[in-house]
LOBA-244560 format. One record per residue (C-alpha): z, x, y. Coordinates in nm, 4 decimals. Example, Ala and Ser with C-alpha at 12.3 -4.5 7.8 and 13.67 -1.06 7.14 Angstrom:
atom zz=0.7800; xx=1.2300; yy=-0.4500
atom zz=0.7140; xx=1.3670; yy=-0.1060
end
This chain:
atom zz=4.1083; xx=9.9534; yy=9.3019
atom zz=3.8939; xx=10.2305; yy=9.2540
atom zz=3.6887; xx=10.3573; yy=9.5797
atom zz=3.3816; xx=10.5040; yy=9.4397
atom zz=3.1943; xx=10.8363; yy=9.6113
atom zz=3.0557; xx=10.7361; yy=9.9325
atom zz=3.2660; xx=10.4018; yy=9.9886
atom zz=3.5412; xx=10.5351; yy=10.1708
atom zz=3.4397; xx=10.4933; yy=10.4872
atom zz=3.2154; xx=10.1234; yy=10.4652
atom zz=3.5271; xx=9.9596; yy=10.2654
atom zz=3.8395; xx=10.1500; yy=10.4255
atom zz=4.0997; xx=9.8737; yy=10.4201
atom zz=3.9064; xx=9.6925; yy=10.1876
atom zz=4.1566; xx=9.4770; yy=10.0740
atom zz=4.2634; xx=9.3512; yy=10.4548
atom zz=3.8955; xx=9.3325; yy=10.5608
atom zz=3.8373; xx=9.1022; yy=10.2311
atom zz=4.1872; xx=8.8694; yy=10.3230
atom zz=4.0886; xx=8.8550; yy=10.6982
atom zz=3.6893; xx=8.7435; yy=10.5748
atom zz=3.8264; xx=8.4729; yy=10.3813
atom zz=4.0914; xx=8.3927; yy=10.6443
atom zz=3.9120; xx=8.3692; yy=10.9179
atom zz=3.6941; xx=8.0324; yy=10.7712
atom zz=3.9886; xx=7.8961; yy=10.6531
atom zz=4.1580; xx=7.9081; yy=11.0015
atom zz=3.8242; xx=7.7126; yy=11.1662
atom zz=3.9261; xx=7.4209; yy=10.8786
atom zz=4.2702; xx=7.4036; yy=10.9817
atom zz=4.3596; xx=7.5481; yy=10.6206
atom zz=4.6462; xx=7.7386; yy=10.5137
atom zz=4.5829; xx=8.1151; yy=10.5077
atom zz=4.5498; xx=8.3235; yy=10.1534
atom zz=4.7836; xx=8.5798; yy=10.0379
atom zz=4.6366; xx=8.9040; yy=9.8782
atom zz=4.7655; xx=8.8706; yy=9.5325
atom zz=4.7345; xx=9.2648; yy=9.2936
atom zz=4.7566; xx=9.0901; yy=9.0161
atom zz=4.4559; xx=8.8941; yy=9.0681
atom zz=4.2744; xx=9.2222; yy=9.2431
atom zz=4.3676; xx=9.4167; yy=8.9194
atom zz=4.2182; xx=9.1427; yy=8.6708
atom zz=3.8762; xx=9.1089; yy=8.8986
atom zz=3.8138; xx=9.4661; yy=8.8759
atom zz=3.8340; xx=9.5176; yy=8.5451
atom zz=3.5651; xx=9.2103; yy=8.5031
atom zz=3.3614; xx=9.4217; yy=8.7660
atom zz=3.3715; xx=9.7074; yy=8.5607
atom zz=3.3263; xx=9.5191; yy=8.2674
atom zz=2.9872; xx=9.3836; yy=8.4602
atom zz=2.8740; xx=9.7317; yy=8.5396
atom zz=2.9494; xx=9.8578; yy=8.2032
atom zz=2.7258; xx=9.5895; yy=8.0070
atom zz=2.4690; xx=9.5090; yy=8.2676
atom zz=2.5403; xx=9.1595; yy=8.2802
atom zz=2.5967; xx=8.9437; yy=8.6004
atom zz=2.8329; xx=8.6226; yy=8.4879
atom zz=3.1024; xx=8.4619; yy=8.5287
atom zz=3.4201; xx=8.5698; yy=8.2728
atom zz=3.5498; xx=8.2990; yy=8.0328
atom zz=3.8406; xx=8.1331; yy=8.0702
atom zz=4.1086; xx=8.2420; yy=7.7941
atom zz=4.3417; xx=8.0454; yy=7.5975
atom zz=4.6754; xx=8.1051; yy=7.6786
atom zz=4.6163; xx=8.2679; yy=8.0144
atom zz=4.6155; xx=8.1039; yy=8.3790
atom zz=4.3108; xx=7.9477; yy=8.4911
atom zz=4.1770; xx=8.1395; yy=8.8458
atom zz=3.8563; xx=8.1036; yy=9.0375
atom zz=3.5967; xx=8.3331; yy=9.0540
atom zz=3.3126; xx=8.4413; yy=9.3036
atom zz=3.1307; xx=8.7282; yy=9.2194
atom zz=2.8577; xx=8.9275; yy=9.4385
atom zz=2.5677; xx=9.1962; yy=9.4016
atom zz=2.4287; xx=9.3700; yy=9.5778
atom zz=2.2394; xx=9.7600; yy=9.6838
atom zz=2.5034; xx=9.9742; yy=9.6717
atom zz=2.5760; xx=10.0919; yy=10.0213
atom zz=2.4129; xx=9.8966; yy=10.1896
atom zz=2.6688; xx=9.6257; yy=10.2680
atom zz=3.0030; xx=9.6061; yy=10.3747
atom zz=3.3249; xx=9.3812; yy=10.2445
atom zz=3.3037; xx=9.1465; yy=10.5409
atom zz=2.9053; xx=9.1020; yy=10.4720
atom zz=2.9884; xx=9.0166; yy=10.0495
atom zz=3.1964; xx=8.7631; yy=10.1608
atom zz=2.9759; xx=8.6379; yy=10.3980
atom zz=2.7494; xx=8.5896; yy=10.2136
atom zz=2.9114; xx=8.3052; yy=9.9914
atom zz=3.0561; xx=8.1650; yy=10.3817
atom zz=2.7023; xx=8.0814; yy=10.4270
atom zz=2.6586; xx=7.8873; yy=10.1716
atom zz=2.8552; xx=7.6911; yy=10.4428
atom zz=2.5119; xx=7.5588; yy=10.6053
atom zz=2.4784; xx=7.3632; yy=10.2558
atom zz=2.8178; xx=7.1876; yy=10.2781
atom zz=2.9294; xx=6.8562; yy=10.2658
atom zz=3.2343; xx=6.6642; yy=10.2680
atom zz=3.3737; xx=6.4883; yy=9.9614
atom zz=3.5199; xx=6.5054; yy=9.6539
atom zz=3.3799; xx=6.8245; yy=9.4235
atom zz=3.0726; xx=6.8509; yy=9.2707
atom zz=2.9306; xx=6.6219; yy=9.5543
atom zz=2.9074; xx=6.8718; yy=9.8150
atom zz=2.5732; xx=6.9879; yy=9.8478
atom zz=2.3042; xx=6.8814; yy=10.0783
atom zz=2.0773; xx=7.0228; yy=9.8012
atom zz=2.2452; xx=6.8851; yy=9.5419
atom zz=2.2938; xx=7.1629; yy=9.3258
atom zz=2.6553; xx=7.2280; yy=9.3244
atom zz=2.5751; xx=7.6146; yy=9.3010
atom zz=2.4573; xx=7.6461; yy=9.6715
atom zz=2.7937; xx=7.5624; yy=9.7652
atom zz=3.0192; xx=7.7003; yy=9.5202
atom zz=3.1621; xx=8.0331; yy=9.6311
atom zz=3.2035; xx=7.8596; yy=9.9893
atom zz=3.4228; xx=7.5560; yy=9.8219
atom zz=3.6373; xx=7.8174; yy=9.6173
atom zz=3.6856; xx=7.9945; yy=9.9432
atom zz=3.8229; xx=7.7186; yy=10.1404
atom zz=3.9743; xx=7.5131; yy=9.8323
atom zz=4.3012; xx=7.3855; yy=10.0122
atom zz=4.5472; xx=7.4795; yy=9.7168
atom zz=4.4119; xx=7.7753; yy=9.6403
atom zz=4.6831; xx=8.0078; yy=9.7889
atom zz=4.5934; xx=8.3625; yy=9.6887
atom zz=4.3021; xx=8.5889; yy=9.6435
atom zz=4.2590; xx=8.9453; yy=9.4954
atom zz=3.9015; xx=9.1154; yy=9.4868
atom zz=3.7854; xx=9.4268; yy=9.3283
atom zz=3.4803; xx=9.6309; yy=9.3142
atom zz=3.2313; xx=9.8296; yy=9.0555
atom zz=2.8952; xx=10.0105; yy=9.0777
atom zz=2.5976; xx=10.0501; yy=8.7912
atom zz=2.3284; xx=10.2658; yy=8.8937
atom zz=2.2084; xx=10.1206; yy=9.2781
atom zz=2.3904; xx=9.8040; yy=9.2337
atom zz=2.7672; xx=9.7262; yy=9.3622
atom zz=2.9477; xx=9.4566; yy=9.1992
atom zz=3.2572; xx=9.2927; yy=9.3361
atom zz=3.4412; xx=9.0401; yy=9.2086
atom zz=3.7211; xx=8.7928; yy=9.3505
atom zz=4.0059; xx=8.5823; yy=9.2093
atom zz=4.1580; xx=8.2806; yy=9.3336
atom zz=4.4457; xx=8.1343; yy=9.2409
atom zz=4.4975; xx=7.8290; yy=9.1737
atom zz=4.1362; xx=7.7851; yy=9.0867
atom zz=3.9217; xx=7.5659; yy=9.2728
atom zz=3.5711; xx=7.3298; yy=9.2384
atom zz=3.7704; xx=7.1151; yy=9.0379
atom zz=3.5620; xx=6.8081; yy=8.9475
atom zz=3.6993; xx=6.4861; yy=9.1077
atom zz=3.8890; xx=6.6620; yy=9.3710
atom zz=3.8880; xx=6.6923; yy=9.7608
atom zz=3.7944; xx=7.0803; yy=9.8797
atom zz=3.9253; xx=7.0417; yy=10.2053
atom zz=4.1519; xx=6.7567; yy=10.1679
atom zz=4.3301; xx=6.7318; yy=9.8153
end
């Protein structure tokens, strides 16, 4: 990962500050804890800096041939927050949550007010690697789970 100028200090030990974030829920569940995985840091930066280099804010596409992995990705004033606050952001999403199998897990309704907390505490996910990207006043940073979760038909916390 690339630190940009100014970060140092706000994400020093980014990538243990990011693991312990996501840890930390997944120890009130009873879940196993994540692993950081490089491989899976190196791939979500380069979509972050693919992000910041075209503008856009989406998801990438899954490509033939290559593992499937989950995906949360987060915006925000650059500066202005720090890992722990990115990722809980999409914990949050938490106060949304309901039991059951995946897409049903909304109080809402709308599957996307719950779907960066349900990758986060998907049981079999088992790794995570995040990575980070600026454009102008706007930080990007992007994390990748493997195995994937919000896999229709399945248990979050459960299956």
């Amino acid at each position: 990962m690339t630190f940009l100028p100014g970060m140092q200090g706000r994400t020093t030990d980014f990538e243990n500050r990011i693991l312990a974030s996501h840890n930390r829920e997944r120890q009130i569940l009873g879940l196993p804890q994540l692993e950081w995985d490089a491989g899976l840091a190196h791939r979500a930066t380069r979509w972050a800096e693919h992000l910041a280099a075209t503008g856009k804010f989406e998801h990438s596409p899954n490509i033939p041939g290559e593992p499937l992995e989950g995906e949360n990705i987060w915006g925000g004033t650059s500066g202005a927050f720090f890992p722990e606050d990115m990722v809980g952001l999409w914990i949050s999403e938490k106060a949304h949550f309901v039991e059951g199998v995946f897409p049903a897990n909304s109080k809402t309704g709308r599957v996307q007010d719950v779907s960066h907390y349900t990758q986060i505490v998907w049981r079999r996910t088992e790794a995570v690697g995040c990575g980070m990207s600026q454009r102008g006043d706007e930080e990007i940073m992007v994390c990748r789970y493997s195995e994937p979760g919000n896999r229709r038909g399945v248990d979050p916390l459960y299956s």
